[in-house]
C-alpha positions in Angstrom: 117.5 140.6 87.4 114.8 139.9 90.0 114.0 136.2 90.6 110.5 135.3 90.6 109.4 131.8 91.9 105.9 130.6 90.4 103.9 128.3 91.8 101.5 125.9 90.3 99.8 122.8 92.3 100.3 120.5 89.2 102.7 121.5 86.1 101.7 121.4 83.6 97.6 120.7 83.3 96.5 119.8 80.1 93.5 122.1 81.0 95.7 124.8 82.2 97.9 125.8 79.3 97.4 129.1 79.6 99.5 129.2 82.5 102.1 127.1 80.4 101.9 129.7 77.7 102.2 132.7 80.2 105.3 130.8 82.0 106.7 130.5 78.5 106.7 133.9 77.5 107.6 135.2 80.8 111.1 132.9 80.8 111.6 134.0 77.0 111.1 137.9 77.7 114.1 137.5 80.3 113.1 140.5 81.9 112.7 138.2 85.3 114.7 135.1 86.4 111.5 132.3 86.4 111.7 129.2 88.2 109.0 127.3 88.1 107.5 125.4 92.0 104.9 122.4 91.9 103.5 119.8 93.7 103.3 117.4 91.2 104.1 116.6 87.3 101.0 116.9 84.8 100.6 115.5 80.9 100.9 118.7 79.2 104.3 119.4 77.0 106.8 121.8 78.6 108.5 123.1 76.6 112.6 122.7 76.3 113.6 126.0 78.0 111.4 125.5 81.6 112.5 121.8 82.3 115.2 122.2 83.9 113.5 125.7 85.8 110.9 123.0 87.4 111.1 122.1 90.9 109.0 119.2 92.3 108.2 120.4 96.5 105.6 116.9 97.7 105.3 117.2 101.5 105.8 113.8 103.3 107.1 112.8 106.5 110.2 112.7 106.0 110.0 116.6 105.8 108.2 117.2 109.1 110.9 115.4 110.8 113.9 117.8 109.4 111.9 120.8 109.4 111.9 120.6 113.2 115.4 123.0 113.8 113.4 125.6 111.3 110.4 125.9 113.6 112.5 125.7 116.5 114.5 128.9 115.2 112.3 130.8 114.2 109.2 129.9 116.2 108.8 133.5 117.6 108.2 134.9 114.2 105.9 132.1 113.0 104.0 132.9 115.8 103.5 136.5 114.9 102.5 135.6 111.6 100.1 133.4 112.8 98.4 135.2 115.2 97.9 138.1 112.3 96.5 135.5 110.0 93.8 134.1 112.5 93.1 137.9 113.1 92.5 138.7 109.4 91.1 135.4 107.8 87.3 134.9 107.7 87.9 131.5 106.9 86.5 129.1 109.9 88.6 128.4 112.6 89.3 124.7 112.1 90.3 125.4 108.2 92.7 128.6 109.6 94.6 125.6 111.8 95.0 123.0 108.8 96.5 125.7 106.1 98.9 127.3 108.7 100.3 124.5 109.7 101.1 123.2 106.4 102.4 126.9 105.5 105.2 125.9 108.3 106.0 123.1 106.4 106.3 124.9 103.3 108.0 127.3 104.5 110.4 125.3 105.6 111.3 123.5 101.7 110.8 127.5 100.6 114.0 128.6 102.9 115.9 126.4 100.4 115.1 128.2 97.7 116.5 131.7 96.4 114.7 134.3 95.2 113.0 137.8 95.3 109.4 137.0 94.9 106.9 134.2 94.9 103.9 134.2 92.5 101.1 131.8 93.3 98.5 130.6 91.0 95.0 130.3 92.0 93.2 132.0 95.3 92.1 128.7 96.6 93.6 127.2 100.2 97.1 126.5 98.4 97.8 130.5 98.1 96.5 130.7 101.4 99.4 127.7 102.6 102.4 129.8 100.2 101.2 132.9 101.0 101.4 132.2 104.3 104.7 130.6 104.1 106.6 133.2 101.9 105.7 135.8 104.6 107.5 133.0 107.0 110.6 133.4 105.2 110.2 137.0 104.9 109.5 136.9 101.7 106.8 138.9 99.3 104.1 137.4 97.5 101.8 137.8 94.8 98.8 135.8 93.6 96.9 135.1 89.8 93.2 133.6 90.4 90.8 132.5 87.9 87.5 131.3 88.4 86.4 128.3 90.6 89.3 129.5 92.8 87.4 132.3 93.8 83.4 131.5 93.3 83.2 128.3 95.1 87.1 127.3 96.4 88.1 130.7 97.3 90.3 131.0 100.8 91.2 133.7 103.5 90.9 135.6 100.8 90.6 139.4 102.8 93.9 138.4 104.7 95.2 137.6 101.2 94.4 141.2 99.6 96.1 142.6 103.1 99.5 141.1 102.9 99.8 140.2 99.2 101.7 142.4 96.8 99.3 141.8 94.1 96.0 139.7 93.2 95.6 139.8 89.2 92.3 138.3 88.7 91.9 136.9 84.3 88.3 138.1 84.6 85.6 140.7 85.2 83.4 138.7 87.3 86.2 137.0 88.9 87.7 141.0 89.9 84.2 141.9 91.5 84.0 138.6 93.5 87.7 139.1 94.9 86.7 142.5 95.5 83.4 141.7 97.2 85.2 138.4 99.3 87.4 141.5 100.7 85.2 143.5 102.1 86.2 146.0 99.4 89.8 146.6 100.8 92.6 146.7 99.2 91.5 148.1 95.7 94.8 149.6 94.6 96.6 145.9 94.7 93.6 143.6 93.4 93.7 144.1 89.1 92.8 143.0 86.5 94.8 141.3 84.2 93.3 138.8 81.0 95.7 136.0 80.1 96.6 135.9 76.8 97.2 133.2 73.4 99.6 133.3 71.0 98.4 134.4 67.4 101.2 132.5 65.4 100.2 128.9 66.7 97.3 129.2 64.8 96.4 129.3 61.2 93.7 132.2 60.7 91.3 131.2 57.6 87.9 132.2 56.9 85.3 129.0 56.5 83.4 128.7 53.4 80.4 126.3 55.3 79.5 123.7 52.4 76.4 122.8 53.6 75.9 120.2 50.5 78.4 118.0 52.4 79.2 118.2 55.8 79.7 120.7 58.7 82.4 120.2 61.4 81.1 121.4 64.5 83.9 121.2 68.0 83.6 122.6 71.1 86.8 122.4 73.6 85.4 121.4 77.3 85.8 119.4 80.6 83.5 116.9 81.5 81.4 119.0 83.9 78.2 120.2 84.2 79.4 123.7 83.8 80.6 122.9 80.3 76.6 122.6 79.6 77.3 119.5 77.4 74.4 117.9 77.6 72.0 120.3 76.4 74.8 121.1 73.7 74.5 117.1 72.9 70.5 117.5 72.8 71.1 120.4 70.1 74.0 118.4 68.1 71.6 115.2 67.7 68.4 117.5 66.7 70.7 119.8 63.8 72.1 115.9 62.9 68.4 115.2 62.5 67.1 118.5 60.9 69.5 118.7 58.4 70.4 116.8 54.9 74.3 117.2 55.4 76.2 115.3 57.6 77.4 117.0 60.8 80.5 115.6 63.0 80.8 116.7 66.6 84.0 116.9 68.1 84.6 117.2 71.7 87.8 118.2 72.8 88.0 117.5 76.6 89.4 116.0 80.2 87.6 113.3 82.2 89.2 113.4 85.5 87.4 111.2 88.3 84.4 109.3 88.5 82.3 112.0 88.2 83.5 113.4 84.9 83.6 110.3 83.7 79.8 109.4 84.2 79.4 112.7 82.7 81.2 111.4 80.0 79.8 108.1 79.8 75.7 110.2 79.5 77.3 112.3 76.6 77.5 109.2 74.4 74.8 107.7 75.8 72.8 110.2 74.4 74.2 110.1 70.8 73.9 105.9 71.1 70.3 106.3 71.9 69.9 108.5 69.0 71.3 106.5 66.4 74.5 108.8 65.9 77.1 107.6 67.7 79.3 108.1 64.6 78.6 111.6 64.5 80.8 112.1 68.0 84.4 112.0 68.4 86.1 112.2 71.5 90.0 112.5 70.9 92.0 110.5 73.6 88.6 109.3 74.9 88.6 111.7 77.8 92.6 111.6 79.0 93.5 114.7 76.9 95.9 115.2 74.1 98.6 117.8 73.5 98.1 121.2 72.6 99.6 120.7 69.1 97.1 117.8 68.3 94.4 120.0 70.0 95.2 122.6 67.2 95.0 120.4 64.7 91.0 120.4 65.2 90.7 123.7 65.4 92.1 124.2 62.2 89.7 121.1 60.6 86.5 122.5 62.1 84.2 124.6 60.7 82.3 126.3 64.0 82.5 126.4 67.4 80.1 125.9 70.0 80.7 126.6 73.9 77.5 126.1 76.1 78.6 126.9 79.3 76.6 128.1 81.9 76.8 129.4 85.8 76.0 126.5 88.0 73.7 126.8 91.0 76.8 126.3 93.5 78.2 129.5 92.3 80.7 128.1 90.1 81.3 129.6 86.8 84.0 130.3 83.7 85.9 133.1 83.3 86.8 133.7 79.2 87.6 129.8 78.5 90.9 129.6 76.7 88.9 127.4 73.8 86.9 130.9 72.9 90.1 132.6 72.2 91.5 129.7 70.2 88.8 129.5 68.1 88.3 133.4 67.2 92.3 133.2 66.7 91.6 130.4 64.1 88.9 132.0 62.7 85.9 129.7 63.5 82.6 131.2 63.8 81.5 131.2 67.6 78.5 130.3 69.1 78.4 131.1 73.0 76.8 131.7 75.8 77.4 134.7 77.9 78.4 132.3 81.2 80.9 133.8 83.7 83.1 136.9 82.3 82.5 135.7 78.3 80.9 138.7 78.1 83.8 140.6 78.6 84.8 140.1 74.8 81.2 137.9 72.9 78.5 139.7 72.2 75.5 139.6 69.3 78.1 141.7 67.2 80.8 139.6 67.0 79.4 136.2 67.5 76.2 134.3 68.6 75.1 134.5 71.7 72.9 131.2 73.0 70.7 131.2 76.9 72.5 128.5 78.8 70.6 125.4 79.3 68.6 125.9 76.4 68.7 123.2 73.2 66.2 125.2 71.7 68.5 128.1 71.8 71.0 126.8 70.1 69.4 124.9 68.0 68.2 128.6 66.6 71.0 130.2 66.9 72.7 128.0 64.2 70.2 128.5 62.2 70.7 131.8 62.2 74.2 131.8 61.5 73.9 129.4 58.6 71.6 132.0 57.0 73.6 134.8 57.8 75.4 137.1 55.7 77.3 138.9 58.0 79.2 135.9 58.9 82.4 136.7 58.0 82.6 140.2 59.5 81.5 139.2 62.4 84.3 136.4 62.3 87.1 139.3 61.5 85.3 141.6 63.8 85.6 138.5 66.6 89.5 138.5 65.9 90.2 142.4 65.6 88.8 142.3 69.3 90.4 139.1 71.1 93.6 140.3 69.4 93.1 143.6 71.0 92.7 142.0 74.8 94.1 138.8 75.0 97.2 138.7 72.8 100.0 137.2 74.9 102.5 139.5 73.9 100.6 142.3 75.1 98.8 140.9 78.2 102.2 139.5 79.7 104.2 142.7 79.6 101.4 143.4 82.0 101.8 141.1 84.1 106.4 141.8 84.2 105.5 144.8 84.9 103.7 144.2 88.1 106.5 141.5 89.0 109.3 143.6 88.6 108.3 146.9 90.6 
C-alpha cells in the first residue's frame, strides 16, 4: 500500500475542516497509508483514528545544529536542486534564498520519515519550502491549493507546476489563476478537484418560514472583510426594522488577530448603535466552536446568508464550505457570486445578492419570503451540491491521483 505523507501548516483549523474531513475519509478508504505532518496543533476535533497518524515537525535551533552531517552529505545534490529552483521560480530573488534554505532544513526532519509521497496543502511559500525539500530527499510531491493561497499568497508557483506530480486546485477560479501564475505550462498535471462534505452529518429538512414569529437567519464566516459582514450587518438591522417578526442573527465565525478582532468589535457596534444588540449571537464570541456544535445551528436556522465579495487586493473565496453545509441541511441560500460560488449558486437554485450591496439583499430576502418556488429551489440546491461536492465521490478522485 503506497504511503502518502500530508502536510498541513496547522492541524487541525477550525476554519479548515474540510481538510479534516478529506484526511478522514482518505485514512478510512485504506486504499493509501496516511500520515498526517504539521507544524503546529489547532482547536478542531480529530477524530480517534488520525491521532496517533499526526506528527508535530517545529523547526528550532536545535535542528540546524544536527542537520549539519545531512547537508554536508548530500550538499552536491542540494545544490543541483537549488540552482534548478532559482532557474524556474519567478518569485524575487531575496524570497527564493529564505524558502530554500528552510527546504534544507526540512528536508532534513523529512529523511526521518518513510514514505512514497508527500501531499502539501496550500500553494503558498510552505509548498514552495516541502516541495522543495521532498525533491531533496528524492522524493515526489503533490500539492492541494485553495484560494488566498493562490490570489494573493501564491509562491514559485511555475517551478511548482514543473516538478510537482500534481496541483488539484478546489475551484474554478482558483484552476485559471494557477494556470495563468504558470505561464500556461503544465496543463496535463494542474486539475481540478472540489472538496467535498459529508451528507449524513446533517439532518436535511425543508423550513416552513413562520413569519408570525420569528426567522432565524446564520451565516458561517471569518472576521474579514471578504466575508462582506458589514454590509450583511447593515441589511440584518434594516429587515430587523422592516419587519413585525423577530429576526435572530447568528454568526458563526473565527477572530484571529487584532485585525479580525476590530472587525469584530464594528459588527456589534453596529447592531449596539441600532438598538438590536440582542438580535446577534456570536457562538464562542469569536474563538470558534467544534464542528458538531457548529451543526447544531445549522439545523436551528431557518436561511442562510453568505455576503462575500472579491476584495481589491485580489483576494477572494473559492465555494465556502458553509454554502455546502447549508444546501446539505436544507436552508434556503442567499449568496453572492464572489470567487468560484458560481461554480454551483445561481438564480435557479438560490438567490443571488451584488457584493457590497445592503440594498441587495435587503431585496433579495424579500423576494424569497414571497416566493413560491422556495422549496424547489431548496431540493434543486441539494440535487446539485450532492452531485459535485459529496465527499464520497470527490475523494476517490483525489486516491486516484495519489495512488498512480
Amino acid at each position: 500500500m503506497k504511503k502518502v505523507l500530508i502536510f498541513v501548516p496547522t492541524f487541525s483549523n477550525l476554519s479548515e475542516t474540510f481538510i479534516l474531513r478529506e484526511l478522514d475519509a482518505l485514512d478510512k478508504n485504506q486504499r493509501i497509508e496516511v500520515a498526517v505532518l504539521t507544524l503546529k496543533q489547532g482547536k478542531a476535533e480529530i477524530p480517534q483514528n488520525l491521532r496517533n497518524k499526526i506528527f508535530y515537525i517545529p523547526l528550532n535551533f536545535g535542528v540546524g545544529i544536527s542537520a549539519l552531517p545531512f547537508i554536508f552529505k548530500n550538499l552536491f545534490f542540494i545544490s543541483k536542486i537549488g540552482l534548478d529552483f532559482f532557474k524556474t521560480s519567478n518569485d524575487s530573488f531575496l524570497r527564493n534564498i529564505k524558502n530554500f534554505i528552510k527546504s534544507i532544513f526540512f528536508a532534513y526532519r523529512l529523511s526521518f520519515f518513510n514514505f512514497d509521497q508527500l501531499h502539501i496543502h496550500f500553494l503558498s511559500d510552505i509548498s514552495t519550502i516541502l516541495g522543495l525539500a521532498s525533491l531533496i530527499v528524492k522524493k515526489p510531491f503533490s500539492i492541494s491549493g485553495h484560494a488566498r493561497d493562490i490570489f494573493v499568497d501564491g509562491s514559485a508557483i511555475n517551478f511548482k507546476v514543473q516538478k510537482a506530480k500534481f496541483i488539484t486546485l478546489c475551484n474554478t477560479k482558483a484552476f485559471l489563476k494557477c494556470l495563468e501564475l504558470s505561464g500556461g505550462k503544465g496543463r496535463k498535471n494542474v486539475v481540478l478537484g472540489f472538496h467535498g462534505i459529508d451528507p449524513r452529518e446533517y439532518e436535511f429538512k425543508m423550513r416552513e418560514l413562520n413569519f408570525t414569529k420569528q426567522i432565524e437567519i446564520l451565516t458561517d464566516a471569518r472576521f474579514t472583510p471578504k466575508k462582506g459582514l458589514i454590509p450583511l450587518s447593515q441589511a440584518i438591522i434594516s429587515l430587523i426594522n422592516d419587519y413585525d417578526f423577530k429576526i435572530n442573527f447568528t454568526i458563526i465565525g473565527l477572530a484571529i488577530g487584532e485585525e479580525q478582532e476590530n472587525l469584530m468589535k464594528e459588527v456589534k457596534e453596529i447592531f449596539k448603535n441600532a438598538k438590536v444588540y440582542d438580535s446577534l449571537h456570536i457562538p464562542g464570541n469569536g474563538s470558534g466552536i467544534q464542528q458538531a456544535e457548529v451543526m447544531k445551528y445549522y439545523q436551528q436556522a431557518d436561511v442562510f446568508i453568505y455576503a462575500g465579495i472579491n476584495t481589491s487586493g485580489g483576494d477572494a473565496d473559492g465555494v465556502p464550505n458553509g454554502l455546502l453545509q447549508a444546501a446539505f441541511s436544507g436552508l434556503p441560500v442567499l449568496t453572492t457570486n464572489a470567487g468560484s460560488i458560481g461554480d454551483l449558486y445561481n438564480n435557479e437554485n438560490s438567490y443571488i445578492i451584488e457584493q457590497n450591496s445592503s440594498e441587495s439583499i435587503i431585496e433579495k430576502f424579500n423576494e424569497m419570503v414571497l416566493d413560491k418556488q422556495l422549496n424547489q429551489k431548496v431540493q434543486k440546491l441539494l440535487h446539485q451540491v450532492s452531485e459535485n461536492f459529496e465527499v464520497s465521490k470527490n475523494i476517490k478522485y483525489l486516491e486516484d491521483l495519489l495512488i498512480k
